[in-house]
C-alpha positions as CSV (number, residue, x, y, z in Angstrom):
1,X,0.0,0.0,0.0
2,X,3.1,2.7,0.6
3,X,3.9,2.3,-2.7
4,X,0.3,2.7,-4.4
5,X,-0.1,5.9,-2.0
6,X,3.6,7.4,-2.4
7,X,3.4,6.8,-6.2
8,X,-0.1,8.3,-6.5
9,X,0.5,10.9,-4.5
10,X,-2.5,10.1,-2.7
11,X,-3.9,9.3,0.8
12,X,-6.1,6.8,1.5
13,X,-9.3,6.9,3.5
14,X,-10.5,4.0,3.8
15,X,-9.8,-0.4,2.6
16,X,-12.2,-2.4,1.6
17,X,-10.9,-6.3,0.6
18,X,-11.7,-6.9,-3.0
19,X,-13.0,-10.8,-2.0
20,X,-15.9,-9.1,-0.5
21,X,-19.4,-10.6,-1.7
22,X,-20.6,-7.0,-2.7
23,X,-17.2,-7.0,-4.8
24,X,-16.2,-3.1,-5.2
25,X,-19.9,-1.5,-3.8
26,X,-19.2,-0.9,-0.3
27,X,-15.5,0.9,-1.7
28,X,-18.1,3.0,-4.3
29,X,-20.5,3.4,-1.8
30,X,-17.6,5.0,0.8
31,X,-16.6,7.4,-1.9
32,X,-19.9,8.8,-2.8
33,X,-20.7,9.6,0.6
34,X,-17.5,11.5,0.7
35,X,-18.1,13.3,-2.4
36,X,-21.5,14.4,-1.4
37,X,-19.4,16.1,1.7
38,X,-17.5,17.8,-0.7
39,X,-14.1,15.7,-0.7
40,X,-12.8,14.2,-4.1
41,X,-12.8,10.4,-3.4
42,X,-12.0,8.1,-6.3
43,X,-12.0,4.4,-5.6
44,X,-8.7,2.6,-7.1
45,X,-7.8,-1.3,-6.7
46,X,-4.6,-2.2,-5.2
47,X,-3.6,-5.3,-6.9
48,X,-0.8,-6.1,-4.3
49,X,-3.0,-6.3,-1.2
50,X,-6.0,-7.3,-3.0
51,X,-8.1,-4.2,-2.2
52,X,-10.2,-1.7,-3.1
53,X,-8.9,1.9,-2.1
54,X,-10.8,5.2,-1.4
55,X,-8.2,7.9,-2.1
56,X,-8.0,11.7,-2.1
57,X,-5.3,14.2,-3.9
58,X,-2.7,14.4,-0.7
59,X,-2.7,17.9,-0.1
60,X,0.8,17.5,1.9
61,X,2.1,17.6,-1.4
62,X,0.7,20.8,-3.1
């Protein structure tokens, strides 16, 4: 995960296990919920932990 978020230049909110039943819905369901607050989230898959991510732009590095 260090390496997806350095790389990206993005932090990460919140991990959802991509195995999960409901598959990427509960990542997609996180993000929208943060969008309709007013914060950026995109949901991105990180293929070495085997998760769905909920990121934002990291602002540390503006």
């Amino acid at each position: 995960m260090t390496e997806v978020s350095a790389a990206m230049s993005r932090k990460v909110l919140e991990r959802f296990p991509a195995g999960s039943p409901r598959g990427s819905w509960p990542a997609e369901e996180y993000a929208a919920a943060r969008r309709a607050q007013g914060v950026a989230a995109t949901v991105v898959m990180d293929l070495l932990s085997d998760a769905f991510l909920v990121v934002v732009a990291d602002r540390d590095d503006d």
